[in-house]
Structure formats: structure tokens, C-alpha cells
C-alpha positions as CSV (number, residue, x, y, z in Angstrom):
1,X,-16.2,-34.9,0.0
2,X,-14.7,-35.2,-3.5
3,X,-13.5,-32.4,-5.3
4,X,-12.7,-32.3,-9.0
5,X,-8.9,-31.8,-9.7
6,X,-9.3,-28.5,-11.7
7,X,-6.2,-28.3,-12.9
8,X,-5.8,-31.6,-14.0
9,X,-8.8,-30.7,-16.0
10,X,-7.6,-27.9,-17.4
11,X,-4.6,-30.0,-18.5
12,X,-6.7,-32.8,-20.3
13,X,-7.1,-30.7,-23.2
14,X,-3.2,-29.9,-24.2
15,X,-2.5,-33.8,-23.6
16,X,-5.3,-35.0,-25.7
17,X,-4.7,-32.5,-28.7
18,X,-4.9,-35.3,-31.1
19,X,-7.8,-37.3,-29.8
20,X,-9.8,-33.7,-30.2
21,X,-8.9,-33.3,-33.7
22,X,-10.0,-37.1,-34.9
23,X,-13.1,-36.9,-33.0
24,X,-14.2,-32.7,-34.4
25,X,-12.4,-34.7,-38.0
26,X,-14.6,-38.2,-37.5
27,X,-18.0,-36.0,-37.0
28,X,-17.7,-33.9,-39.9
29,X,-16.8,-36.9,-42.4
30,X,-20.0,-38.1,-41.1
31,X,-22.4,-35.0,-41.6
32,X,-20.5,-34.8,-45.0
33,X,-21.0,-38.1,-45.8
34,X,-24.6,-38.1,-44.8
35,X,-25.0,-34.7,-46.9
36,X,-23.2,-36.1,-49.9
37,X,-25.0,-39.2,-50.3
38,X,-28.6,-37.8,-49.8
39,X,-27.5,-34.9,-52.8
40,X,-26.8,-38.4,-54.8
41,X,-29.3,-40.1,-53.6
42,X,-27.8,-43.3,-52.5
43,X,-29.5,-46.2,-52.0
44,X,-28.1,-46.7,-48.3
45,X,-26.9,-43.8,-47.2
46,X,-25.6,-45.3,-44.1
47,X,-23.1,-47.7,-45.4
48,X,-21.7,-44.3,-47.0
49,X,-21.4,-42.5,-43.7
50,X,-19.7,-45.8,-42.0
51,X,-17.5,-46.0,-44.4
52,X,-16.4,-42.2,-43.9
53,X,-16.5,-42.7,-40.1
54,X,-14.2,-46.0,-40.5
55,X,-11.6,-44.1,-43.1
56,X,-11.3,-41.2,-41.0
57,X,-8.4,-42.1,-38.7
58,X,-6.1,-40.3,-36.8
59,X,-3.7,-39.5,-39.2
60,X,-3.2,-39.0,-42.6
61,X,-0.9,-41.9,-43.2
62,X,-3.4,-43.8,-41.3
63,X,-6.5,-42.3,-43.2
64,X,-4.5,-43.1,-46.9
65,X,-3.4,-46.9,-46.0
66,X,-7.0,-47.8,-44.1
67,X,-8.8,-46.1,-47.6
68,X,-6.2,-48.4,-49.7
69,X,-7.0,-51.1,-48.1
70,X,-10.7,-50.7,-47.7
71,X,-11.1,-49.9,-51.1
72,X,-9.5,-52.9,-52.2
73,X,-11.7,-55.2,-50.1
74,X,-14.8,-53.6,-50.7
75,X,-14.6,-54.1,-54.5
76,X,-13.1,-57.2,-54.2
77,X,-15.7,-58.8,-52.0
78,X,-18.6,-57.2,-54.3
79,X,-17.4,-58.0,-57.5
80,X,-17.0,-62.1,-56.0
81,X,-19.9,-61.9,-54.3
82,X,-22.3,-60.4,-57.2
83,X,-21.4,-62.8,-59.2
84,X,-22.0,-65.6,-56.8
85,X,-25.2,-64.6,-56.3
86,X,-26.2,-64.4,-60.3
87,X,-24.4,-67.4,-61.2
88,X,-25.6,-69.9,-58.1
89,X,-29.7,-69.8,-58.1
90,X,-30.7,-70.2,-54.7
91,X,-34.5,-69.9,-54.5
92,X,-35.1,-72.3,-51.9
93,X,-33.9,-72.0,-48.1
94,X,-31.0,-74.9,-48.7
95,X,-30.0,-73.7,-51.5
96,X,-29.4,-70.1,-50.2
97,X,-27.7,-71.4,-47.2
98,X,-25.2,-73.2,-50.0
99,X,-24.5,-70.2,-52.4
100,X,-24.4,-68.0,-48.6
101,X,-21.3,-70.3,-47.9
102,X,-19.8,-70.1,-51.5
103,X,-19.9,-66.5,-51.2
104,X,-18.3,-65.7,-47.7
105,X,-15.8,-68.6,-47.4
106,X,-13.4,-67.7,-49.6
107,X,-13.9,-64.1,-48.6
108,X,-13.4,-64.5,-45.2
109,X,-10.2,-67.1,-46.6
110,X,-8.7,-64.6,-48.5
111,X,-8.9,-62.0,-45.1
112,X,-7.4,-64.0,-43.0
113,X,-4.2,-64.4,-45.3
114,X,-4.0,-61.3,-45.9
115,X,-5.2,-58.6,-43.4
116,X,-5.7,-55.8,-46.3
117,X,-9.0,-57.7,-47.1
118,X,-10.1,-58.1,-44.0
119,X,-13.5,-56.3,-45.1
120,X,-13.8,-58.8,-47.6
121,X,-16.5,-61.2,-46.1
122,X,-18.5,-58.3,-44.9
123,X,-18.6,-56.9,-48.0
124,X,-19.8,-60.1,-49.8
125,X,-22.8,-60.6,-46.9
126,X,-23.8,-57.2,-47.6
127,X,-24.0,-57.5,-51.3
128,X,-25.3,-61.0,-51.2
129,X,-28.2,-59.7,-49.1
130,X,-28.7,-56.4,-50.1
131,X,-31.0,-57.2,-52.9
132,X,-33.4,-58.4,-50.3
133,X,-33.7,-54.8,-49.1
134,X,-33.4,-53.2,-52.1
135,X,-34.6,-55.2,-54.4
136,X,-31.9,-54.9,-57.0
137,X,-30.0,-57.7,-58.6
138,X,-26.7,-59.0,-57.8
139,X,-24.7,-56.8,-59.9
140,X,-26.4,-53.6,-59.7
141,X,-26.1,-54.6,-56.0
142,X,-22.4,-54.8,-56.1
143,X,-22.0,-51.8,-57.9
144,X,-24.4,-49.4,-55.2
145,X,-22.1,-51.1,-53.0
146,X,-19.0,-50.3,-54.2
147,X,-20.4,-46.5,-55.0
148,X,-21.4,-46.3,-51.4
149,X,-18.1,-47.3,-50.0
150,X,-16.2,-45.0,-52.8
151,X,-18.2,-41.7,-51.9
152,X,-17.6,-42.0,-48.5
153,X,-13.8,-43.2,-48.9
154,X,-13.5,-39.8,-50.8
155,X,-15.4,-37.8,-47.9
156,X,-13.4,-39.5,-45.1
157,X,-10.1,-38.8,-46.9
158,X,-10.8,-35.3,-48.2
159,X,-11.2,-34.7,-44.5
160,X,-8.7,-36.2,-43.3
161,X,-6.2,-33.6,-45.7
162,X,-8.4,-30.5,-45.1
163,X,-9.6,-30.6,-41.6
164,X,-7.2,-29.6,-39.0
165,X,-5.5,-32.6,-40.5
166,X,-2.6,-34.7,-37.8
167,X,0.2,-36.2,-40.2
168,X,1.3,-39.1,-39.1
169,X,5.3,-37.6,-39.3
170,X,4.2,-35.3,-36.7
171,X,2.5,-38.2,-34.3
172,X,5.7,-40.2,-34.8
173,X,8.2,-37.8,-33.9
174,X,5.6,-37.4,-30.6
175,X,6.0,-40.8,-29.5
176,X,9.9,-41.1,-30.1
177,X,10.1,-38.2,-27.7
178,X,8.0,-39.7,-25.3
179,X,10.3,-43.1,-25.9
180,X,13.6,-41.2,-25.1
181,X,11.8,-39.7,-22.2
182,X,11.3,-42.8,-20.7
183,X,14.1,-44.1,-21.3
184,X,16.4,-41.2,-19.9
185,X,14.1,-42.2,-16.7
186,X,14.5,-45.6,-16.8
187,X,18.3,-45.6,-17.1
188,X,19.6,-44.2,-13.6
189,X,17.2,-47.1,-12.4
190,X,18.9,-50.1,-14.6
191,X,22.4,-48.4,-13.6
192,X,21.6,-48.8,-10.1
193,X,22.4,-52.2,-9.9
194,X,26.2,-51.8,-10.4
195,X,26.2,-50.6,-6.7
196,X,23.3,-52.0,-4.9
197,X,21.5,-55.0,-5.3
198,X,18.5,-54.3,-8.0
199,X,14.8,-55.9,-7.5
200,X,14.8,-58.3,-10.1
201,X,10.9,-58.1,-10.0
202,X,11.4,-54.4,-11.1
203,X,13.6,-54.8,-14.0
204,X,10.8,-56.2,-16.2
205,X,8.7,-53.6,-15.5
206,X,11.3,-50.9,-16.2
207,X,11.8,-53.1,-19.7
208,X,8.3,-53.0,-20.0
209,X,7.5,-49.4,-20.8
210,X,10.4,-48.6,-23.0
211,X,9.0,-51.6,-25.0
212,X,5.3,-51.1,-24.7
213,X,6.0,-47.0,-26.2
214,X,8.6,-48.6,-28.9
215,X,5.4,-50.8,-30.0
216,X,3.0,-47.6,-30.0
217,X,6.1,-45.9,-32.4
218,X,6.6,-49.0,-34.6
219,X,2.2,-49.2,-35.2
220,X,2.6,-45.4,-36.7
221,X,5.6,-47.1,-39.2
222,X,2.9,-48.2,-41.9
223,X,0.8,-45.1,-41.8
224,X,4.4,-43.1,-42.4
225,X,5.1,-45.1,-45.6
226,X,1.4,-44.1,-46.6
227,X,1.8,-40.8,-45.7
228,X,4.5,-40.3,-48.0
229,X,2.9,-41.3,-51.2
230,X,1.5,-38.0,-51.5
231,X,4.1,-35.7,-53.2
232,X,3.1,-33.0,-51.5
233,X,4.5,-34.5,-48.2
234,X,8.2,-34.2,-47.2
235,X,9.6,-35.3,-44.2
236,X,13.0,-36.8,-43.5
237,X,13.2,-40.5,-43.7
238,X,12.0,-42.2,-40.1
239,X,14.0,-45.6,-40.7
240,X,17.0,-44.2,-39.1
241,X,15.7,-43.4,-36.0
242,X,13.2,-46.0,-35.5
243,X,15.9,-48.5,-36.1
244,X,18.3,-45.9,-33.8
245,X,15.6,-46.4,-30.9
246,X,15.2,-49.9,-31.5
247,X,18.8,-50.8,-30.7
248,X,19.0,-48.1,-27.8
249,X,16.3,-50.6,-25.8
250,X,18.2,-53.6,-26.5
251,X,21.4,-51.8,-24.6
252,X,19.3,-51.2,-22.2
253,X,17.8,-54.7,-21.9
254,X,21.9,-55.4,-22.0
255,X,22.3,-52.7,-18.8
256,X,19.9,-54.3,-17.4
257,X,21.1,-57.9,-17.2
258,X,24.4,-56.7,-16.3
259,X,23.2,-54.5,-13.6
260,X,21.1,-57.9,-11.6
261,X,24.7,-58.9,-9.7
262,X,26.5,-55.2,-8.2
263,X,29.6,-54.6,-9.2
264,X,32.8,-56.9,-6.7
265,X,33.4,-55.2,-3.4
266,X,36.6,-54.5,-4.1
267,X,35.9,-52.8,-7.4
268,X,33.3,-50.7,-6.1
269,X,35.3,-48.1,-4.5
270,X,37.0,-47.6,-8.1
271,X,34.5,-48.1,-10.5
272,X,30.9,-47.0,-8.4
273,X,31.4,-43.3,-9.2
274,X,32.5,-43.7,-12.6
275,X,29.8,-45.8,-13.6
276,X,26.7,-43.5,-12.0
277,X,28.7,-40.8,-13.7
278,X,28.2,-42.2,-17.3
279,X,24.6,-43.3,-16.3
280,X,23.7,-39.5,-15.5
281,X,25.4,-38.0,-18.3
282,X,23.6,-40.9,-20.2
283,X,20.2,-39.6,-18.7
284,X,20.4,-36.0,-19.4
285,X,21.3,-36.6,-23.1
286,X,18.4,-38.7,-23.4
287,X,16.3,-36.2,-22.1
288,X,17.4,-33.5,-23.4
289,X,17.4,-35.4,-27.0
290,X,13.8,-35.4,-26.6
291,X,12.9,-32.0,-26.3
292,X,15.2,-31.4,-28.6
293,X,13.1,-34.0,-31.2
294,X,10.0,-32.6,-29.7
295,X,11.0,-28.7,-30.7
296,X,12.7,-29.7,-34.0
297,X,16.2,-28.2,-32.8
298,X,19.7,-29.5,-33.3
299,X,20.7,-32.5,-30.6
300,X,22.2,-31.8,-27.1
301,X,25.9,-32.1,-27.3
302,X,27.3,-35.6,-26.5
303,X,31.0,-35.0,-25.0
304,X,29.8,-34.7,-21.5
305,X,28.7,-38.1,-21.8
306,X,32.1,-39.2,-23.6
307,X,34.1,-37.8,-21.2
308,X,32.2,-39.6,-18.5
309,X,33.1,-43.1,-20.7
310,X,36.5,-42.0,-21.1
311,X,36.9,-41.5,-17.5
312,X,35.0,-44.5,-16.5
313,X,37.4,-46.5,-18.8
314,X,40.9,-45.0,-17.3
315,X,39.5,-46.3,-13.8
316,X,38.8,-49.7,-15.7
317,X,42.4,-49.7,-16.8
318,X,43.9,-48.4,-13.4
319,X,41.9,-51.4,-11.3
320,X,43.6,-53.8,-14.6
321,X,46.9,-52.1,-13.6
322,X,47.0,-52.5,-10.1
323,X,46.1,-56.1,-10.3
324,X,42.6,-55.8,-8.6
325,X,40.4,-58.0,-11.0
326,X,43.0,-60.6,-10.9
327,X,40.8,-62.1,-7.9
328,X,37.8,-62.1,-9.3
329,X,35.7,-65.5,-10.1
330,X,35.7,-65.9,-14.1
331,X,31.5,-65.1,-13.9
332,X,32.8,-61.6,-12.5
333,X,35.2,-60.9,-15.5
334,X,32.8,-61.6,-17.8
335,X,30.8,-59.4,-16.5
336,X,33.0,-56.7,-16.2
337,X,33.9,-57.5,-20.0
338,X,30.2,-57.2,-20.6
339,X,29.8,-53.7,-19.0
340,X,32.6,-52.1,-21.3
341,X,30.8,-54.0,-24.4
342,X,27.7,-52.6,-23.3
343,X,28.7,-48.9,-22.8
344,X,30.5,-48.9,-26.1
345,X,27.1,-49.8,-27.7
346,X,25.1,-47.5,-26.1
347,X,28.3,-44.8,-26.7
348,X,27.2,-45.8,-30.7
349,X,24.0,-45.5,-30.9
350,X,23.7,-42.2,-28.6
351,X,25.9,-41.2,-31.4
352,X,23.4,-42.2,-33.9
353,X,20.4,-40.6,-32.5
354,X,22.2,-37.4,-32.4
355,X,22.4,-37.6,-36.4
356,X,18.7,-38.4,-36.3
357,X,17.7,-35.8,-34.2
358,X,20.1,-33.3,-36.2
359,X,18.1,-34.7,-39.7
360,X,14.4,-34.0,-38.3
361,X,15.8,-30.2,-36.9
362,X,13.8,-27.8,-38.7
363,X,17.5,-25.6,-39.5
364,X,20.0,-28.7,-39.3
365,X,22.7,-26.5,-40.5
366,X,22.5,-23.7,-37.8
């Protein structure tokens, strides 16, 4: 007999915060919209409450940049299209299918170089046929077009500032904490290999979800630059620490080709230890970077980790000392070689994301 996981239930609403907010957001830009354009009494009401549904996205960033670019379509297609239709008579059924064609193709050209138009040839059908259903001209087509679209860009976006609005800042600094999360996971997994043989068929999937949350942070990157057009919107600049994040995966993309052969049997009893050591102290600084992102607060301290390298290196020198990689097949060296190279990266960079995280603390100096 199935019963509903309650708790899981009661869960769903904590880990869906965001998706609440856009859909209470998107449903009052759309009685709004409706409300505003019957009190003007639009010609099409509807294409004002799309257009307000369409605008109001998740964000702010994302609400600014998808208004921008709307915007700039939906006038550009009407103005091209209005005049194609005054300028090209097309009484006749041929000759409408002509000035139809001279009206979209270049629209739907200029979309598909450049994605900000991408409403173009929408816009230009609309306008071209409008006057069908309306029975306005080509102009004063265009411009109740353009109208339309501008009253509910204005609803959409007032809404998106004034109704429990979700900055896009906020969303990004979400995701990077879910990012370092997985990746403080992931790396005990990759640094496994060193002493046991790895499941190559497991690597890519282990690859595969730091990269596949690094490509949900890098979509909020465009809505972020939007988002801080408005002056009245300070946050500290993300380029650091998306850059940061980006070149903590490629160490671990490094770890994890390094980690496919284990370490030499006669290096394991010297370097095994060292190496999970760095790898756990690796882990919990990860982790604990992200909460610390998550709750604004100043970055876990990184010398446990440091002293873990350092002591992961003196057994690297003893084992160079006592002559015990002198037997080791040139592949192996290299390898070795590219461990040390690869911890010293990843040594840099967890450096770097501690100055990150200490820039987005809400007190950085405390």
C-alpha cells in the first residue's frame, strides 16, 4: 500500500523557496498586467499579459536582461515590419505570401545572429497580421504593438523589484555552495584511486556533477551583470570566484586522471596515508567553505589542509632520499611528478576561494 513520505513533503517547500516566489511573482504580473491594460484599454490585452508573464523570471538580473532584450526585439521587429507592410501592397494571396517573407526573413536572420532578437520574427508576424484582427494599419499596428509589449515589460519588471523579489547575487552564491558541496563529496572519491584501483566508468560521472552545477552557476553570470546596472544594487564582484570554482574542477579533472593508475606498491606504504590525509583535509575545507558562503561568514581556516601537504611532501622527499622511486618505470615518475603539480594547484586555488569567500562575508573584517 503506498504511503506518502510526509516528511519529505514537508521538506519540498524549504528546497523549492525560489520556485514559490517566481510562480506567487509570475501570477501577479499577470493579474496586474491584465488589470493595467483593460484601465488603458489596450487593443489586445493578451499580448500585454504574455509579455509580463515572459519578463517575469526568476531573478532580478534575469527579469532586467530578458526585459532589455525583449524590448529591443519587439520594437525592432515592429518598426521593420510596419513598414513592410505599408510600403509592399499585397492585396492578392501571392502577393501577401511575398511581402509575408520580406517581413519575417530578415527578422528571423537577424535572431539567429544574435540571440537578443530572438523575438524578432514573432514580433514582425504579429504586426504584419494584426491589422487583420484589428483592422488598423501597419503603423498604428506596430505602435499598439510595441505599447502592449512596453506596459507589460513595465508590470513584469516592477514586480520582479517589489514582490518578494530573488536577486540574482543571492541565487548565485546558492549554487556555488551547492558546487563546493559537491565537490568536497566528490574529492575522497577521485583520491581513492591513489591506493586502490578506481572504476574508470565512475570517474566521468563524478566529473559529471561538479560540471553540470558549474554550468547551472555560469547561466546566472549574465543575469549578475544585469543585476548590477541598478545602482541601488551592491554586491561584491562574482568574477573571482566563478573563475576560483572554475579552476578548482579542472584540478579535480587533474586528480582524477592521476588517480586511474594507484600509486607503485612500494610507495604505498609511504605515501597512502599522506595522500588520504590531504584529500580529507581537502574535503572538510570544501565543505565547510560552503556553509560558510551559504551563511555569509568568514572562510574555514586552511592550515590543517597545509599541514597535511606539508607532511605529504616530507614523505615525498624521504621515499626521494632513500632511493625508493629510483625503480620506478618513467610513466610512474611522471606521475608522481604530476600528483605534487596537482596538489600545489589545488593548495592555490583553495587559497583563492578563501579570499572569495572572506569578500562575500557579510563582516569580512571580524
Amino acid at each position: 500500500m503506498f504511503t506518502p513520505d510526509w516528511k519529505r513533503l514537508r521538506k519540498w517547500p524549504a528546497q523549492h523557496r525560489a520556485e514559490l516566489r517566481l510562480c506567487l511573482r509570475v501570477s501577479v504580473s499577470a493579474v496586474l498586467a491584465l488589470a493595467v491594460a483593460q484601465v488603458l484599454e489596450l487593443p489586445l490585452a493578451l499580448w500585454t499579459v504574455l509579455t509580463a508573464v515572459i519578463l517575469t523570471q526568476i531573478s532580478v538580473g534575469g527579469s532586467l536582461k530578458a526585459t532589455l532584450d525583449y524590448l529591443a526585439s519587439t520594437i525592432g521587429g515592429a518598426v521593420y515590419a510596419g513598414a513592410v507592410g505599408t510600403l509592399i501592397p499585397h492585396e492578392n494571396e501571392i502577393a501577401l505570401l511575398a511581402a509575408l517573407a520580406v517581413a519575417v526573413g530578415p527578422a528571423a536572420l537577424v535572431s539567429a545572429t544574435n540571440p537578443r532578437f530572438r523575438a524578432a520574427p514573432f514580433t514582425a508576424v504579429m504586426v504584419f497580421f494584426a491589422p487583420t484582427i484589428t483592422h488598423a494599419g501597419p503603423i498604428a499596428s506596430a505602435f499598439e504593438r510595441v505599447l502592449e509589449v512596453s506596459v507589460g515589460a513595465v508590470v513584469g519588471l516592477v514586480v520582479s523589484f517589489l514582490v518578494v523579489p530573488a536577486r540574482a547575487h543571492d541565487l548565485m552564491i546558492e549554487a556555488a555552495s551547492r558546487l563546493l558541496a559537491i565537490a568536497a563529496a566528490s574529492v575522497p572519491e577521485l583520491f581513492a584511486g591513489f591506493s586502490a584501483s578506481l572504476d574508470e566508468a565512475a570517474i566521468p560521472h563524478i566529473q559529471d556533477r561538479i560540471g553540470n552545477a558549474l554550468a547551472r552557476l555560469n547561466t546566472m553570470a549574465p543575469e549578475m551583470k544585469h543585476e548590477q546596472m541598478a545602482p541601488f544594487v551592491e554586491a561584491p564582484d562574482s568574477g573571482p570566484l566563478l573563475r576560483t570554482l572554475l579552476r578548482l574542477r579542472h584540478d579535480l579533472v587533474m586528480v582524477g586522471r592521476a588517480a586511474i593508475v594507484p600509486l607503485p606498491d612500494t610507495l604505498k606504504p609511504a605515501l597512502a596515508a599522506p595522500i588520504d590525509t590531504v584529500s580529507q583535509q581537502a574535503a572538510a575545507f570544501l565543505r565547510a567553505s560552503s556553509t560558510a558562503l551559504s551563511a555569509r561568514e568568514k572562510p574555514p581556516p586552511l592550515e590543517p589542509f597545509e599541514a597535511a601537504l606539508e607532511s605529504y611532501n616530507a614523505q615525498l622527499a624521504r621515499v626521494r632520499r632513500e632511493g625508493l622511486a629510483r625503480e620506478l618505470s618513467t610513466d610512474a615518475v611522471e606521475r608522481l611528478f604530476a600528483v605534487g603539480f596537482t596538489l600545489e594547484q589545488l593548495h592555490q586555488h583553495l587559497r583563492d576561494l578563501a579570499r572569495c569567500v572572506t569578500e562575500f562575508a557579510r563582516d569580512p573584517k571580524s
